[in-house]
N, C-alpha and C positions, 0 to 999 in steps of 0.2 A: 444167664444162669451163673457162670466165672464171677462175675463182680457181686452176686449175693454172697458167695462162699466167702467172697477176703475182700470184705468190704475196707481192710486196713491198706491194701496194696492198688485203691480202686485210679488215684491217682497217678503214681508210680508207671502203673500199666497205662495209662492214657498216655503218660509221656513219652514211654517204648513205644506205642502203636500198638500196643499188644491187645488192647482194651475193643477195638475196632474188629479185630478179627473174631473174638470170642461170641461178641453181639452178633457178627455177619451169621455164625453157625448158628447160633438159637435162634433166628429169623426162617435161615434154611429146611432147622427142625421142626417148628412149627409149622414151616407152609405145607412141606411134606406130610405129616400129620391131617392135616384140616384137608388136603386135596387129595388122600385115600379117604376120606369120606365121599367124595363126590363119586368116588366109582361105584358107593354103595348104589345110588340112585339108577347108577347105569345099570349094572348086574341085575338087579332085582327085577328087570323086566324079564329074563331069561328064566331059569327056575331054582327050586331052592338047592340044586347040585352046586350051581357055579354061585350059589349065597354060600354056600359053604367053603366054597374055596378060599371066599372075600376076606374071612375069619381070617382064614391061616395068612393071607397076604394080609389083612390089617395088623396083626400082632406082630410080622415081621418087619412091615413099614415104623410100627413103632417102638422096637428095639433098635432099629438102623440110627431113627431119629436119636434115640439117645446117648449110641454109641459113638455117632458123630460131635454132641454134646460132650459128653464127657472126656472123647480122644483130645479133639482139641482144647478144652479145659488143662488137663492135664500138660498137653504138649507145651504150650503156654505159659501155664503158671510155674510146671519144672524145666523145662526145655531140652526134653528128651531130643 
């Protein structure tokens, strides 16, 4: 997601190494993403109380995911 934003610095940052770390967390984000879906599968054999839970913990799996994405983006591209 880093190297869409500034595709001018896509090099630059491979040469730092910096380019590598950015990928490794949108990889992280993603799997985490894709593998709260597989708890849907689980849950759903229980009732629709703990479906509901899944809700609240999928929308929180998928701000983590991005806040992850983005921190490191940032740290990265400014080097806070």
């Amino acid at each position: 997601m880093g190297y869409f934003c500034q595709k001018g610095q896509w090099r630059r940052e491979a040469r730092e190494g910096r380019r590598k770390y950015v990928t490794d967390v949108d990889q992280i984000a993603v799997k985490l993403l894709i593998s709260s879906f597989h708890i849907l599968i689980f849950i759903s054999y229980f009732s629709n109380r703990y479906l509901f839970y899944f809700f609240i913990y999928q929308i929180l799996m998928f701000l983590l995911s991005l806040l992850l994405v983005f921190y490191f983006n940032f740290k990265f591209k400014f080097g806070f």
